[in-house]
C-alpha positions in Angstrom: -74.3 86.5 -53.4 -73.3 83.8 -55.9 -70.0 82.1 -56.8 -68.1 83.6 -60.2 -68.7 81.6 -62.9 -65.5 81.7 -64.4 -64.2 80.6 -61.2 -66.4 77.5 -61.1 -65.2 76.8 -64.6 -61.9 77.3 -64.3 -61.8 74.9 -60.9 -63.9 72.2 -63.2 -61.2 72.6 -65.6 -57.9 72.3 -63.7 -59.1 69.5 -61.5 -60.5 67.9 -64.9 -57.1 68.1 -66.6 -55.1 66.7 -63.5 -57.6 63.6 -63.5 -57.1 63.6 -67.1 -53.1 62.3 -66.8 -54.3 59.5 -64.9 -56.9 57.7 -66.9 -55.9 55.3 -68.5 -59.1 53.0 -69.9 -62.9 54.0 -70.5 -64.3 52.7 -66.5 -61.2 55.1 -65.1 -62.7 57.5 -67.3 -66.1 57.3 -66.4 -64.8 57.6 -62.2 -63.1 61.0 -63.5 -66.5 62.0 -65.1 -68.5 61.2 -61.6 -65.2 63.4 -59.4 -66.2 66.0 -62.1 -70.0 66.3 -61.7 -69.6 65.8 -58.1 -67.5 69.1 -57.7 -70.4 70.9 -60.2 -72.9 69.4 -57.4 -70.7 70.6 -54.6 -70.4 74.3 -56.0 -74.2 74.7 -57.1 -75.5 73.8 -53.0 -72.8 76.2 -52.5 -74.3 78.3 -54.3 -77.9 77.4 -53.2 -76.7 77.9 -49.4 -75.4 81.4 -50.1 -78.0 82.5 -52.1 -80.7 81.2 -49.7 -78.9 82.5 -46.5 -79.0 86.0 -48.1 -82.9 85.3 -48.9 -83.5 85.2 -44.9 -81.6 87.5 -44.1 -83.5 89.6 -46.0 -86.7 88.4 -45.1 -86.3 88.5 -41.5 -85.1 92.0 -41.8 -88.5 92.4 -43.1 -90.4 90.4 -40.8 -88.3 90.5 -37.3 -87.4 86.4 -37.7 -84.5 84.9 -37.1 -81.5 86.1 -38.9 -79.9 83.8 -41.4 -80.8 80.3 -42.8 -82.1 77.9 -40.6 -79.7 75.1 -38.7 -81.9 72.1 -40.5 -81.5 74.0 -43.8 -77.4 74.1 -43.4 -76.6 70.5 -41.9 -78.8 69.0 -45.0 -76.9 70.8 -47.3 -73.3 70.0 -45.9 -74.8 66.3 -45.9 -75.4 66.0 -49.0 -72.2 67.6 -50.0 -70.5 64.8 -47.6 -72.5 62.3 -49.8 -71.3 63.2 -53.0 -67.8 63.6 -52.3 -67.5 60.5 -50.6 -69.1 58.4 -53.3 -66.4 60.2 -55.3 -63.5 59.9 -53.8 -64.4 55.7 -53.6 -65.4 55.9 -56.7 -61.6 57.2 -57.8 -59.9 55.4 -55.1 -61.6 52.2 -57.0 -60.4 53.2 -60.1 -56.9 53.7 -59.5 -57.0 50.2 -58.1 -58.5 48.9 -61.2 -56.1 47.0 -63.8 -55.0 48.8 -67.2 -56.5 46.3 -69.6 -59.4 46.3 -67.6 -62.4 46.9 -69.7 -66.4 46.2 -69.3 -68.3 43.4 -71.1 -69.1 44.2 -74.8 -72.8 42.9 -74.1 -73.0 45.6 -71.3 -71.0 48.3 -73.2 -73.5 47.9 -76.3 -76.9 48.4 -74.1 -75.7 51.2 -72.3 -74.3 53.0 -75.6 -78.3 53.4 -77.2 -79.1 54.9 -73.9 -76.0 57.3 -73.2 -77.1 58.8 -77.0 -80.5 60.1 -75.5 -78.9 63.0 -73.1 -80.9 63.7 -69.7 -83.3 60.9 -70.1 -80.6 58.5 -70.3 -80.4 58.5 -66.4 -83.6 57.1 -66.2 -83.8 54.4 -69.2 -80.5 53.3 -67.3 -82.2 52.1 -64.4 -83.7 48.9 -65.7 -80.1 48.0 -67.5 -78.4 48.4 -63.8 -81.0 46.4 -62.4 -80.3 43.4 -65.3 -76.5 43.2 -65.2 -76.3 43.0 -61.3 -76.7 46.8 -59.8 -80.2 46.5 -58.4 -79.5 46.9 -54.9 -77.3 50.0 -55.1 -79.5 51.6 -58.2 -82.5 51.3 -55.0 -79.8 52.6 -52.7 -78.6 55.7 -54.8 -82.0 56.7 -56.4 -84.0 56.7 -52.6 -81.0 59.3 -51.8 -81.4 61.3 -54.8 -85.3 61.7 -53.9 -84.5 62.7 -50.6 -81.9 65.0 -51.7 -84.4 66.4 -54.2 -87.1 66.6 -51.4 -84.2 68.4 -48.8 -83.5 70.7 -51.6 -87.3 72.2 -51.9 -87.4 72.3 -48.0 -84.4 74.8 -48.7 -86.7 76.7 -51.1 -90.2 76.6 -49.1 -88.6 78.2 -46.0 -86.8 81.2 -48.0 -90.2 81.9 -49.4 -90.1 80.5 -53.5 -86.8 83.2 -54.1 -86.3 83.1 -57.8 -82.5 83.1 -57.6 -82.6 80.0 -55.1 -85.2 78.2 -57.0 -82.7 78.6 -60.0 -80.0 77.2 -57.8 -82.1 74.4 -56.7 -82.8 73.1 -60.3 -79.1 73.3 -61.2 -78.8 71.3 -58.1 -81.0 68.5 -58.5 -80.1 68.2 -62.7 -76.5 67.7 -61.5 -77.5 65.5 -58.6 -79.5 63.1 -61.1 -76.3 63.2 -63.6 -73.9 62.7 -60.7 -76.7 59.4 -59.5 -76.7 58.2 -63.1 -73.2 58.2 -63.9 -72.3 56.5 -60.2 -75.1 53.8 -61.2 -73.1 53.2 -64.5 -69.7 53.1 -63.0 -70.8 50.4 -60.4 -72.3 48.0 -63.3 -69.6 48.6 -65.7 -66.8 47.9 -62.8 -68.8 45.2 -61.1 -66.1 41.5 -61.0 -68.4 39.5 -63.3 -69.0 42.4 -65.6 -65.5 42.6 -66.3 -63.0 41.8 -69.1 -59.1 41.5 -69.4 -57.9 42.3 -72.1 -54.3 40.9 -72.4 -52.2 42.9 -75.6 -50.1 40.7 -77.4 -46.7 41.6 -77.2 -44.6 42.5 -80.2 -41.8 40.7 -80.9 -38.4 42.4 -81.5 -36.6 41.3 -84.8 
């Protein structure tokens, strides 16, 4: 069993559009982009977990096992879930908090525009430019997770047997994982206090 897509896309949508009326400046922006691909992250384990549980259901069915996925299998799943939304909601809680005319060094906003035009490498030429304008220990931080997410996620798939379906799952998974680790990397440079501009608009005068 699988989630709708067109209900996946429609949630995506609405949730995009209400976040929508309340940026108001590129880094807000950017924290709406990470709420957005942590909900695509949420719904494909969602996904994986349903499609997996079905997968041993099946197999033990077949083979007199244990019914259902296994206990480890579940709580690593619902962990990581807890991860990403929690890195999300700071990361929109920060954002709300952060000044209108608030706006990221042009230095830092040049180097990371050559790498944000080479789509799903960008992620990784990113990592030394984190490291260089202050992000190095939470670019170690967020990366170790993401390996361990990626290595919790093929557990999932070596105990319901390689299952096409879930393996399919499981790629969608990690590729969104990586964007969502990526994108929360570049927030945290781009927003760090000695990264920052502000940007004071002149006033017009009235005649």
């Amino acid at each position: 069993m699988e989630l709708p897509a067109g209900a996946v896309n429609s949630t995506i949508a609405t949730i995009s559009a209400l976040l929508n009326r309340v940026i108001v400046n590129r880094n807000k922006r950017k924290a709406k982009n990470i709420v957005a691909t942590g909900l695509e992250f949420t719904l494909a384990v969602a996904t994986l977990m349903i499609s997996a549980d079905t997968k041993a259901k099946e197999v033990a069915k077949e083979y007199n096992y244990e019914d259902g996925l296994a206990t480890e299998a579940i709580a690593l799943g619902i962990i990581s879930i807890l991860y990403v939304i929690t890195l999300s909601t700071v990361a929109m809680i920060h954002a709300s908090r952060l000044p209108s005319n608030c706006n990221t060094s042009a230095e830092i906003e040049v180097a990371f525009a050559k790498t944000n035009n080479m789509p799903i490498i960008d992620g990784i030429l990113e990592i030394p430019l984190a490291s260089r304008f202050g992000g190095k220990w939470f670019v170690a931080v967020v990366y170790s997770i993401f390996v361990l997410t990626l290595v919790a996620l093929f557990y999932v798939l070596k105990i319901t047997y390689w299952d096409t379906s879930t393996l399919t799952s499981i790629l969608l998974a990690i590729f969104t994982m990586y964007r969502f680790t990526a994108d929360i990397c570049e927030y945290r440079v781009f927003t760090l206090p000695k990264n920052l501009n502000l940007e004071v608009e002149a006033e017009s005068s009235v005649p």
